[in-house]
N, C-alpha and C positions, 0 to 999 in steps of 0.2 A: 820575428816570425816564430809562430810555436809548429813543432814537431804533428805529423804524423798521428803520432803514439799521443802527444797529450792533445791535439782535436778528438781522436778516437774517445780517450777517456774521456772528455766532455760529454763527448754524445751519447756514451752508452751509461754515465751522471743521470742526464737527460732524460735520457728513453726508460729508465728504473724509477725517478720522481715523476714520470709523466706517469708510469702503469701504475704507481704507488697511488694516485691524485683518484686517477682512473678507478681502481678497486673501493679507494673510500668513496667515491660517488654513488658508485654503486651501490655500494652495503648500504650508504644514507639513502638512495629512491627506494631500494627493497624494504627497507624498513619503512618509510614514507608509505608505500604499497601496501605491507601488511596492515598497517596501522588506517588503512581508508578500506580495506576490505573487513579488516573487520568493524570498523562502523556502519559500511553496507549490510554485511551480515545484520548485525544487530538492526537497522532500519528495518531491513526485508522481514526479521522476525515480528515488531512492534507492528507494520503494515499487515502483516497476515493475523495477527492476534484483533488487530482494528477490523479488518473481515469479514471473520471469525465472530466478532461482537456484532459487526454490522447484521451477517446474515439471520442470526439466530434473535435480533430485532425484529427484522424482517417476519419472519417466519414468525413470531408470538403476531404483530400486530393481524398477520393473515390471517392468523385461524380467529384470533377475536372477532376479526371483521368477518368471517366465513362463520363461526358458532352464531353472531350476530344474526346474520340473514338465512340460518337452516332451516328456520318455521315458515319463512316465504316459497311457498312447494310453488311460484310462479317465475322465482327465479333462480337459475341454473349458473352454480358459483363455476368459474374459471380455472383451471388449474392454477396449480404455486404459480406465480412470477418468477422470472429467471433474472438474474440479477443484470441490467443494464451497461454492457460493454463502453458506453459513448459516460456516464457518471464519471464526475472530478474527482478524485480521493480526497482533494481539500474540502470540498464542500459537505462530506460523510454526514457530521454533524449535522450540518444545516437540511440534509435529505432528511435524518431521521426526527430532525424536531418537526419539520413541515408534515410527519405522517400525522402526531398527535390531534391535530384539527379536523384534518382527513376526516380521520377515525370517529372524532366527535358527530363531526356533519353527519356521518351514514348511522350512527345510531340515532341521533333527533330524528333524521330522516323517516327511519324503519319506527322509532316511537310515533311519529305522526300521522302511520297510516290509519285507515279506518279498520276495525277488526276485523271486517271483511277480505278486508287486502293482505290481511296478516298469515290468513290461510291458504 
């Protein structure tokens, strides 16, 4: 049968490797943590730079398409487009290649009118 005194010291063994166990867990998910927030950061940076590229796409292809059609005094250009809330991030790319065609069509378009229509 052991003592009192040496159960006690078992436990309070115990209860000092268990907080010790305890503490290193911890420092390792804090560290784990740091180290996913800052890849977030750095994501959320590369995603706003992709934006940032995307908008100012946007914005050259409009005004070409808008200096395009400024001699048609019969059509009345729309304001900027506002960028589309419901668009994939994945698919960025693939939004801004699909404008280059876009952009083709409406100039053959505007070159095919008769020079009547052009004024």
């Amino acid at each position: 049968m052991t003592s009192a005194a040496l159960r006690y010291k078992e436990i309070v063994g115990m209860a000092g490797r268990a907080a010790e166990d305890l503490r290193a867990w911890e420092q390792s998910e804090a560290d784990n943590l740091q180290g996913r927030i800052a890849a977030a950061a750095t994501e959320v940076a590369a995603a706003t730079e992709r934006e940032h590229r995307a908008i100012k796409t946007a914005q050259h292809w409009w005004r070409m398409a808008r200096d395009n059609v400024s001699r048609l005094t019969w059509l009345e250009v729309a304001e900027d487009p506002e960028p589309a809330m419901n668009a994939h991030p994945s698919r960025l790319d693939a939004y801004l290649t699909d404008v280059k065609p876009l952009y083709q069509e409406l100039v053959d378009a505007v070159l095919r009118l008769g020079w009547r229509a052009r004024r």
